[in-house]
N, C-alpha and C positions, 0 to 999 in steps of 0.2 A: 794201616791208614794210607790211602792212597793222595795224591798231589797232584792241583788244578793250580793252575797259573791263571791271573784275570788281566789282561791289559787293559785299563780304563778304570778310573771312579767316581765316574758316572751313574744315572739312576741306572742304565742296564748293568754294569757293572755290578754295583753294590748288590742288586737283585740278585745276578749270577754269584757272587762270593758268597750270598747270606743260603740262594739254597744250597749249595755244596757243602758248604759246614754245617749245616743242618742236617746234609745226606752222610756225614760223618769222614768229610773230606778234608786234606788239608789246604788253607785257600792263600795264596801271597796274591794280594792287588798292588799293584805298578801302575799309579800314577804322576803324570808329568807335571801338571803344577802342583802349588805348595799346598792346596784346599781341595778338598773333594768336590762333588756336587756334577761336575761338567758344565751342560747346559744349565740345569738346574739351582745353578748360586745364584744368593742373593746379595746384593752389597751391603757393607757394614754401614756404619753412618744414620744420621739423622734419616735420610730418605732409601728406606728399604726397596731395591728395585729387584723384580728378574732379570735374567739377560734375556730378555726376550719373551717370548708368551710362552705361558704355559696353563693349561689345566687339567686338572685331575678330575675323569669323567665318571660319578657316582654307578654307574649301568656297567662298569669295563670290569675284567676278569682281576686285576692287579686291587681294584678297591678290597676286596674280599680278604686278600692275600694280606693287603697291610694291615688290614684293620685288626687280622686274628694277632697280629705282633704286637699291636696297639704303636705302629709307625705313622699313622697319618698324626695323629694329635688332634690339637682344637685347629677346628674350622674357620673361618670366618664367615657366619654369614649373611643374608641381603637382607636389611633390615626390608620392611613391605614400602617404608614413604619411599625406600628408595627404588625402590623394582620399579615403582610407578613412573618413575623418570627415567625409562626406555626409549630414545628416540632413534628415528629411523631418516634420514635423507632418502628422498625420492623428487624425480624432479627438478632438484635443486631447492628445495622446501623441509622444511621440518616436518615428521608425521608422529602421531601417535601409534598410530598400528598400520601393519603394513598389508603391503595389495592383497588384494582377493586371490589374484592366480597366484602368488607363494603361500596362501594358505592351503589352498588345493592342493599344489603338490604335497602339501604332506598329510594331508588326511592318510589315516589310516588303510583306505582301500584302491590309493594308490600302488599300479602293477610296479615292481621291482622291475627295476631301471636294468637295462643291457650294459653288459660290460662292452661291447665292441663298435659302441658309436661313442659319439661325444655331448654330456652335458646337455648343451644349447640345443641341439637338435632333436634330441628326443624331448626336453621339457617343452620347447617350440610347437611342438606337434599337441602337446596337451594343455598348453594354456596361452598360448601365441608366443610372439618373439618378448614383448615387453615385459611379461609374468617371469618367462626362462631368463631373461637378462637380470631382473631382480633379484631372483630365488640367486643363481650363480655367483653374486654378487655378495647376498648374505653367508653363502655356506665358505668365504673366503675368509672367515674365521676362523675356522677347523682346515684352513688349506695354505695360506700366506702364498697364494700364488697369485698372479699377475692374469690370468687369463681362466676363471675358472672354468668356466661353459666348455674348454676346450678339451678338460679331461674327462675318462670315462665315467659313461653317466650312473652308472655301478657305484664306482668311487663316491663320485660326489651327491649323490641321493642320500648313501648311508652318513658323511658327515652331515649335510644339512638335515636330516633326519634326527641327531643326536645333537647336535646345538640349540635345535629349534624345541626339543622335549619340553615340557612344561608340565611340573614343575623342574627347573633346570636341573643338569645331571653335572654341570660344570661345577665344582666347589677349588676351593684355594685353605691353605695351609696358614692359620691365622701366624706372620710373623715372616711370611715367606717361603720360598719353596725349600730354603737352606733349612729350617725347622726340620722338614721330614728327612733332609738328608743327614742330617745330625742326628734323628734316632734311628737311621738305617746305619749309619757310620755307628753309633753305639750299638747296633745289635751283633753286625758283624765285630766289633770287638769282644764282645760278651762271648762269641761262638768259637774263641780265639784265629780271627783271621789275621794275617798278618799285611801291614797297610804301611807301603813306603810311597811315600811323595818325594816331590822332585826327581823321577823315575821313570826317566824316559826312555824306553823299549826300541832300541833301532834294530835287532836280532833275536829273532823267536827262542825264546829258552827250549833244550830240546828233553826228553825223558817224561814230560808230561804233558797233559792236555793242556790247551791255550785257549781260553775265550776272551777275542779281540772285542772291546765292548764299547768303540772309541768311531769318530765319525769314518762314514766310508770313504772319503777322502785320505785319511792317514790309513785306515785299513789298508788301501791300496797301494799306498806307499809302502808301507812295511811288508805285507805280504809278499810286494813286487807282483800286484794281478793286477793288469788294464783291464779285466771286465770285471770290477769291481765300480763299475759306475750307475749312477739311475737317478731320474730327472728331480729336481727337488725344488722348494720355491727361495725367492729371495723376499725380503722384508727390511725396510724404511724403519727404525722404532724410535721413537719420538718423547722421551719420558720429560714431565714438566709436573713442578709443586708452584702451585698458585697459591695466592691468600685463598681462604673460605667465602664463597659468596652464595647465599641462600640461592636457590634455584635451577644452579650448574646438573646437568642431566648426568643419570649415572653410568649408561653406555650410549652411544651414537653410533648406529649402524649406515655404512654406507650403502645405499643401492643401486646407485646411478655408477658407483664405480667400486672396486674391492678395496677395501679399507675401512676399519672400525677403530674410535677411540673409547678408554673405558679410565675411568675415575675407580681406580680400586682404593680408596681410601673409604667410600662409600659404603663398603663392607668390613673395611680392615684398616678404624683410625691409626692403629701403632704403627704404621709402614710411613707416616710423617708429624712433623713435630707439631704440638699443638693449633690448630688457624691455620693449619694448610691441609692441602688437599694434592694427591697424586695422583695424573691422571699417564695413560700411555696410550700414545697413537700405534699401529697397527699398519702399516699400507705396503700392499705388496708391489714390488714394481717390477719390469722388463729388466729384462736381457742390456738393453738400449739406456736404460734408465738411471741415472745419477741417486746416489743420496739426498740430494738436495731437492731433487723432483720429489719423488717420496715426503718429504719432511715439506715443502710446500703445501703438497696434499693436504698433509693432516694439520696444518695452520689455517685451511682455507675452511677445514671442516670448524675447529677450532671457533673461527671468525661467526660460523652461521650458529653455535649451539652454543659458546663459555663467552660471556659477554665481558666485554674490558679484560681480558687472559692476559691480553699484554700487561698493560699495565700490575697484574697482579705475581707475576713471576718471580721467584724466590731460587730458584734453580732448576736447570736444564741442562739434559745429554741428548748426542743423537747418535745411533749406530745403524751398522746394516746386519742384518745376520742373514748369511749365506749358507746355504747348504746345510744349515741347524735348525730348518723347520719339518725336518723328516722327508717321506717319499712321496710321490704325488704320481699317479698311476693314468698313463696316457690309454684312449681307445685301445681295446684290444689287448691289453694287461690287468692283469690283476696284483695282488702280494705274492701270490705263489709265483710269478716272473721277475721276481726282482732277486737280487745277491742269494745262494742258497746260508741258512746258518753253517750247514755241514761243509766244511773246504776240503775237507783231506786230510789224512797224516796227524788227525791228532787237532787240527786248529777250526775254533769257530766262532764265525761274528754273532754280536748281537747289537743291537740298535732298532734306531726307528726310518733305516731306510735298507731294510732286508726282509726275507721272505718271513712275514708274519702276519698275522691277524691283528686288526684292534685298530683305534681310531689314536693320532697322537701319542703320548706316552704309553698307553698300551704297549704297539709295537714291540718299544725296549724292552718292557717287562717279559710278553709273550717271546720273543727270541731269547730271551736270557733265561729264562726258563728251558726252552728247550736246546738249547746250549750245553748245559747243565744236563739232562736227562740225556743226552745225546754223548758227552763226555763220557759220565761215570755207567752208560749202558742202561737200557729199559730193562736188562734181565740181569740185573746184580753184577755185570759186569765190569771193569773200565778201561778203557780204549787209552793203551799206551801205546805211543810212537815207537819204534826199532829200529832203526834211529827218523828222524823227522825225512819223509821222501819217501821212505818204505814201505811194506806195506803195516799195517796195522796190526797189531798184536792183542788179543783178548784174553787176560788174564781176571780167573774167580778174586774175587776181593772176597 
């Protein structure tokens, strides 16, 4: 039996530990804080929150992968009164359904978008500036970036493409996203992985492979690599339990500017206590931009859709999450240009801002996968360090 080291327990994490033991490997994950999950926890308490957005997109390679484990679990989902309470900001006005030129783009016999312009400029050219500033605007759900129009139009076609599906491909994890990591966290136990928290990795273990599965920032710290960087977005997040008031809309898409709020109580009552309702702002901001810009944002959107909000508030957080909304792909780039998974000597990232395929949480999965196949060898082999710097050593397992 041969032995993989996971740094991170994390969703890519968990994914890399669960195929390795599955592939009949021995798996230690080393995480730092005391709960598994990463991005992916939810908090305890009356009001179940994420840290930040997340969805599990029904069409992505990793749905298949969990389901045969039976790791997603029960769903929650959109009851129909509530889908009907879709609204869209455009204008500065409430809309029920949105412009004409963001429907066109995504008719089905729309050309696939070039990867080596930007956004705005190719959607410009086929439905004018006001359509492309729209469309840009919505697909900043699948992006939490600050400027979508600005990244390749490749990129952001295929998110606004899969957000926009109908019937939706987005589902959530009734109870939280911490549900699924507690049956990935139980599966990997079941496969006898071995899981130490509070387990902070400041020097590579040497003798075996290493899948680093932790944000590219700490990657680069430990590995000691400055090109371990790639552009990613920042996000405002704004979570708020109001009392229940008949009528409050169930997502509020910005179009005039990037930023969406979404009442996930609407699909998923147990995430707060009876007669309230949890909603979370979404707004992504600049470089330039304070927390507090962001969080105005989404008060102001707040103001035009959830009537009397203030008055109803029962509890409130605000955070920023930096560099935790994965990679976001400028002109002229694609995944295959970002962090390679394979480093050398034995070590390999996985996450959602390195070279992989997939939209959002995909990524993880997709790198931690091949992470993992890259480790223990495509040809029954596994790639032991001799010693870590050296070259690579392929011994038959």
């Amino acid at each position: 039996m041969h032995r993989i080291t996971v740094i991170g327990g994390g969703f890519a994490g968990l994914t890399a530990a669960i195929s390795a033991a599955e592939a009949g490997a021995e798996v230690t994950v080393h995480e730092a804080h005391h709960t598994l999950g990463g991005r992916a926890r939810t908090t305890d308490g009356p009001y179940r929150t994420n840290d930040g957005p997340h969805a599990l997109y029904h069409g992505g390679p990793h749905w298949t992968w969990l389901s045969r484990r039976d790791l997603i679990g029960p769903l929650a989902p959109v009851p129909a009164r509530e889908a009907a309470r879709f609204r869209l900001r455009h204008h500065g006005r409430l809309r029920r359904t949105p412009p004409l030129a963001l429907l066109r783009l995504l008719r089905h016999g729309t050309h696939r978008a070039p990867v080596d312009i930007d956004f705005l400029t190719w959607a410009t050219a086929r439905v004018g500036a006001e359509g492309a500033r729209a469309a840009a605007h919505y697909a900043a759900v699948a992006l939490f970036h600050h400027d979508p129009g600005a990244l390749s139009a490749a990129f952001v076609q295929e998110r606004l493409r899969r957000a926009a599906k109908l019937p939706p491909e987005a589902h959530y994890p009734r109870g939280g996203w911490a549900t699924t990591i507690d049956r990935m966290a139980a599966r990997a136990w079941n496969l006898g992985v071995r899981v130490e928290t509070l387990s902070r990795v400041d020097t590579l273990p040497t003798g075996t492979p290493v899948v680093v599965a932790t944000s590219l920032a700490a990657a680069r710290r430990l590995l000691g690599d400055s090109s371990l960087t790639w552009p990613g977005g920042r996000t405002a997040l704004l979570d708020l339990a109001v009392r229940t008031r008949r009528g409050d809309p169930f997502v509020l898409s910005d179009l005039d500017a990037p930023g969406w709020l979404e009442r996930f109580t609407a699909q998923d009552p147990t995430l707060a206590p009876a007669g309230e309702q949890l909603i979370q702002g979404q707004i992504p901001i600049a470089p330039h931009e304070s927390r507090a810009d962001g969080v105005a944002r989404a008060e102001r959107l707040l103001d035009l859709a959830f009537e009397g909000w203030r008055e109803r508030v029962t509890w409130r957080r605000e955070a920023v999450a930096h560099g935790r909304t994965g990679a976001v792909d400028l002109p002229g780039t694609s995944w295959r240009d970002r962090p390679a998974v394979d480093r050398g000597d034995g070590v390999f990232l996985a996450g959602d801002e390195v070279a992989a395929p997939g939209v959002l949480s995909e990524v993880s999965f997709t790198s931690a996968l091949t992470a993992v196949s890259l480790a223990l060898g495509r040809d029954g082999t596994v790639r032991r360090p001799r010693p870590r710097g050296d070259r690579l050593d392929l011994k038959r397992t």
